[in-house]
C-alpha positions as CSV (number, residue, x, y, z in Angstrom):
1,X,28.8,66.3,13.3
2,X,29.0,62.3,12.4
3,X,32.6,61.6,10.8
4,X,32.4,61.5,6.8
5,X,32.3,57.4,5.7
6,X,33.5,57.4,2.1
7,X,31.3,55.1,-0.6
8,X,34.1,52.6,-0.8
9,X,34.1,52.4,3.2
10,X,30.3,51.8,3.3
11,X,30.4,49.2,0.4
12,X,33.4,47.9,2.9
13,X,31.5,47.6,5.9
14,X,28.3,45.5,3.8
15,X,30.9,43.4,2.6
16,X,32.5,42.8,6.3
17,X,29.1,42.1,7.9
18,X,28.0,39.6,4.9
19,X,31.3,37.8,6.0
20,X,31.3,38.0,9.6
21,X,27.1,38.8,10.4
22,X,25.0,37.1,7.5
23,X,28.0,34.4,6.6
24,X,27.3,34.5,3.2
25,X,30.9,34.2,2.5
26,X,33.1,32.2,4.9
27,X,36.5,31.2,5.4
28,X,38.1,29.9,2.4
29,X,35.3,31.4,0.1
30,X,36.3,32.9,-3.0
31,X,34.5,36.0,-3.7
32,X,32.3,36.9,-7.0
33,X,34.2,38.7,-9.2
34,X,34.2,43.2,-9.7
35,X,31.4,42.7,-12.1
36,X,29.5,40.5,-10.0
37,X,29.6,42.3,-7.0
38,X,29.3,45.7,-8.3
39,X,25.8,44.6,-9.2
40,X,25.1,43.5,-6.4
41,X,26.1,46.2,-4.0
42,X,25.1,48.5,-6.6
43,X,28.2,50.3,-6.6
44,X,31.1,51.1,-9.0
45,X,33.8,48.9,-9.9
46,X,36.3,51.1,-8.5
47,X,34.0,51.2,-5.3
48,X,34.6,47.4,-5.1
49,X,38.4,47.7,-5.2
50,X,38.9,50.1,-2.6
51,X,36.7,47.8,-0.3
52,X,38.3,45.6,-1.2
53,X,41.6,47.0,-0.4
54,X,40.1,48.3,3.2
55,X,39.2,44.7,3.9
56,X,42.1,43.2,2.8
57,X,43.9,45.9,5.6
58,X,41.7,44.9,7.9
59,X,42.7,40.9,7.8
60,X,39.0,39.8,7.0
61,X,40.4,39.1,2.9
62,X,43.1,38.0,0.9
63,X,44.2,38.0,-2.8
64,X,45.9,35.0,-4.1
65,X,47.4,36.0,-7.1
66,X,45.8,34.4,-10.2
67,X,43.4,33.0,-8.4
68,X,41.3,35.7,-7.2
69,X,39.8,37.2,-3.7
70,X,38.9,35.0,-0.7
71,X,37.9,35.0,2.7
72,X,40.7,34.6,5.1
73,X,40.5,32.2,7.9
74,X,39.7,33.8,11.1
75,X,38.5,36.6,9.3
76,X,39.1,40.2,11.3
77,X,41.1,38.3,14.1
78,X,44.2,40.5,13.5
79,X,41.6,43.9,13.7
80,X,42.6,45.1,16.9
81,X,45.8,45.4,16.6
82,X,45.7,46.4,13.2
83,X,42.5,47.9,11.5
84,X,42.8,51.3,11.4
85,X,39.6,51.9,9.2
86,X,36.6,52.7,11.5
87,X,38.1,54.3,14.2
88,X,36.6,57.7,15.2
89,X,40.0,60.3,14.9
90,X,40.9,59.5,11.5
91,X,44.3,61.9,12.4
92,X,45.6,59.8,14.5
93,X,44.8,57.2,11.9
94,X,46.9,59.1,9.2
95,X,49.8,59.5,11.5
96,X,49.7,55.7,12.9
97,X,50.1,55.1,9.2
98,X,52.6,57.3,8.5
99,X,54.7,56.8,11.0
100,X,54.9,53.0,10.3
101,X,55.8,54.0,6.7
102,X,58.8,55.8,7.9
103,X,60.0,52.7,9.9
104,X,59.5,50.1,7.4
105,X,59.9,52.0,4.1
106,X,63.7,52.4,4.3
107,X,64.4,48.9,4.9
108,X,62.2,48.1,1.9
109,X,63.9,50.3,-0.4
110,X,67.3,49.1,0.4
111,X,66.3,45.6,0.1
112,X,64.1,46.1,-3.1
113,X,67.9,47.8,-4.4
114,X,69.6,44.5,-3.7
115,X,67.4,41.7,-4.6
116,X,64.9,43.0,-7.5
117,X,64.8,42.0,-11.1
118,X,64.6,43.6,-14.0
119,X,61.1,42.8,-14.6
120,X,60.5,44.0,-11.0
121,X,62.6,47.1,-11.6
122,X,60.3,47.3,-15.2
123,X,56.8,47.7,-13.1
124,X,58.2,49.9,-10.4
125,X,58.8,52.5,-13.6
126,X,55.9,51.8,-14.8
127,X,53.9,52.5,-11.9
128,X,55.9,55.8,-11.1
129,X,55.5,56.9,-14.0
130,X,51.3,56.6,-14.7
131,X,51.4,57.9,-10.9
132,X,53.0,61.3,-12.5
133,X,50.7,61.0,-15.3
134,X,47.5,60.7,-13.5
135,X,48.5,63.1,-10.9
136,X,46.4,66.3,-11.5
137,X,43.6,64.4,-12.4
138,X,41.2,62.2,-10.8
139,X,40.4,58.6,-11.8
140,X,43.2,56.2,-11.3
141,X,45.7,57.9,-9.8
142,X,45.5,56.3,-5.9
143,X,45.3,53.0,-7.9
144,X,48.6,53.6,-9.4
145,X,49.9,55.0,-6.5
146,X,49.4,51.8,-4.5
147,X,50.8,50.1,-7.1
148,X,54.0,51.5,-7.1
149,X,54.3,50.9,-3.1
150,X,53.1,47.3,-4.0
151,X,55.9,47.3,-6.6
152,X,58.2,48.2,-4.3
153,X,57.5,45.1,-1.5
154,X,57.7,43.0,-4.3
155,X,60.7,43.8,-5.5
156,X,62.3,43.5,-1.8
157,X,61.7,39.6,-2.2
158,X,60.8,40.1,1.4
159,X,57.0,38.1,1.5
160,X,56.9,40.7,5.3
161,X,56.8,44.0,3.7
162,X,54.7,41.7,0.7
163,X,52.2,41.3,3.6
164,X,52.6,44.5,5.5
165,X,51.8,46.6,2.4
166,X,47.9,47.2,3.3
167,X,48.8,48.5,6.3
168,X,51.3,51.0,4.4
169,X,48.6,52.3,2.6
170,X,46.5,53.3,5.1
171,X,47.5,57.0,4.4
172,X,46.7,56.9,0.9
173,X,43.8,55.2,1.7
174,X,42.5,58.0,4.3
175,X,43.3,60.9,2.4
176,X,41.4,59.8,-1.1
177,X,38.9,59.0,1.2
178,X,38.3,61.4,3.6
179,X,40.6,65.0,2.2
180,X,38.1,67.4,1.3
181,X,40.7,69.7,0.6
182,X,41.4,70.0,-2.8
183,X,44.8,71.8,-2.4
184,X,46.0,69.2,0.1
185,X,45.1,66.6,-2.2
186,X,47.5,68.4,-4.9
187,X,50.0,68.6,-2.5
188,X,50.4,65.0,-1.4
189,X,50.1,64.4,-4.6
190,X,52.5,66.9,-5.9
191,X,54.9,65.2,-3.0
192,X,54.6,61.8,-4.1
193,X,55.4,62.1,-7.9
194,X,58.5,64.4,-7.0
195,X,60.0,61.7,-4.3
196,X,58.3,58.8,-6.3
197,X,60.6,59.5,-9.1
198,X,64.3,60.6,-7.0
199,X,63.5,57.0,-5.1
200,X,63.4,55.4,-8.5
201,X,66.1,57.1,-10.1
202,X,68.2,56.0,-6.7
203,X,67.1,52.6,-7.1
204,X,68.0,52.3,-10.5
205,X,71.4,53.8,-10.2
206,X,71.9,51.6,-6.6
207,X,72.2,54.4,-4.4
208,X,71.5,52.9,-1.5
209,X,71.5,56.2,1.1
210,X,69.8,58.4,-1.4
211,X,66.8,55.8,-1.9
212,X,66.5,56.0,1.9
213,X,67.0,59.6,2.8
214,X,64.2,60.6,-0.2
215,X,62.1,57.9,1.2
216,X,62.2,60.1,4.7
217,X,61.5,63.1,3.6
218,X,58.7,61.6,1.2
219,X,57.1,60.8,4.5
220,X,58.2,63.4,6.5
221,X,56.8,65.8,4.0
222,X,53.2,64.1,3.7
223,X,53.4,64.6,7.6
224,X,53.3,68.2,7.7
225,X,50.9,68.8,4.7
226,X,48.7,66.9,7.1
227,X,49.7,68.9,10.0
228,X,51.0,65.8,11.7
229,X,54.2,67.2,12.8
C-alpha cells in the first residue's frame, strides 16, 4: 500500500515544483496571497496555509512579517538535513521531531520566562487558551496549537528557536496530517491542552523547573501515545 499524502502535502509538493521545476516563483519572489492561490491550486485556504507551513519547514519559503510570503534564496538547499516531509517512515519522522522538541523546548521555556513581555506573555494565553477551546473539535485547532509554540519562540527573544520553530512542528504537522485514529488524535490533543496550560501557569508565576519538567513530560507523553517509546 502507497503511504497516505495529505491535501495540504499535495498542494505542498505543486507549490515546491512551481518554485524549483516550472520557476514560476524564484528567489526573492513574493507569493500571491491565500485568496489568490487557493484559486489557483483549487484548494482551500486552510490547504494553502498548511503548505505553506510544510514549505516553510522545508527551507524552500519564508514569511517576513508584515510583508508577506517569499521564496527563500537557495530554495530547499537546507532539505537534506532538514526536510522531514516526504520521507517514506513517517514514525521515524514523528520521533525525529519529537525528540528535537524535548532538547530544544526546555531551553525555550526558561528563556521565554526571563526575557518575554507582557504583550508576549498576553498571546502565549491567548493561544493556550483557543487551543483548549478548539480542542474536541476540528477546524482551527492545529492552527492555534502552532501558535502557541510560535508564541513561545517569540517570547524567548532568541531569533534561533524563532527560526527553529518549523522544524518543532513537525509532529503536529504529521499527526493532523497523517493520524487516522480518531482516539489518538483526542489524546495528543487531550495532552497538549493539559501541559499547555501547567507550562503557562509556570511561566506566569516564573517557575523556572516546573516550566521545564511539564515541558518533558508534554513530550514524553506525546511519545508514547505514538508508541515512540
Amino acid at each position: 500500500m502507497g503511504k497516505y499524502i495529505s491535501l495540504a502535502e499535495e498542494t505542498a509538493e505543486k507549490l515546491k515544483h512551481m518554485i524549483l521545476i516550472d520557476e514560476t516563483y524564484k528567489s526573492g519572489d513574493r507569493l500571491p496571497n491565500e485568496n489568490s492561490l487557493s484559486q489557483m491550486l483549487g484548494v482551500s485556504r486552510t490547504s494553502i496555509r498548511e503548505a505553506v507551513k510544510i514549505l516553510i519547514a522545508g527551507n524552500v519559503l519564508e514569511i517576513k512579517r508584515g510583508i508577506g510570503t517569499f521564496v527563500k534564496e537557495n530554495p530547499g538547499m537546507a532539505s537534506n538535513l532538514f526536510d522531514m516531509i516526504y520521507l517514506s517512515d513517517k514514525k521515524q519522522d514523528l520521533s525525529d521531531s519529537l525528540n528535537l522538541r524535548l532538547i530544544l523546548e526546555p531551553a525555550m521555556v526558561r528563556a521565554t520566562i526571563t526575557n518575554a513581555t507582557e504583550n508576549e506573555l498576553d498571546e502565549i494565553a491567548r493561544y493556550e487558551k483557543l487551543c483548549r477551546e478548539t480542542a474536541l473539535a476540528d477546524g482551527k485547532y492545529f492552527e492555534y496549537d502552532v501558535k502557541f509554540h510560535e508564541a513561545l519562540a517569540i517570547g524567548s527573544h532568541n531569533k534561533i528557536f524563532e527560526q527553529l520553530t518549523p522544524f518543532l512542528h513537525q509532529s503536529i504537522l504529521i499527526i493532523n496530517h497523517s493520524a487516522r485514529d480518531e482516539k489518538i488524535v483526542k489524546s495528543f490533543r487531550e495532552n497538549a491542552v493539559k501541559y499547555h496550560k501547567k507550562i503557562l501557569d509556570c511561566i506566569l508565576e516564573k517557575d523556572y523547573e516546573g516550566a521545564v519538567i511539564y515541558s518533558k513530560i508534554h513530550v514524553y507523553t506525546a511519545m508514547k501515545i505514538m508508541n515512540i517509546i
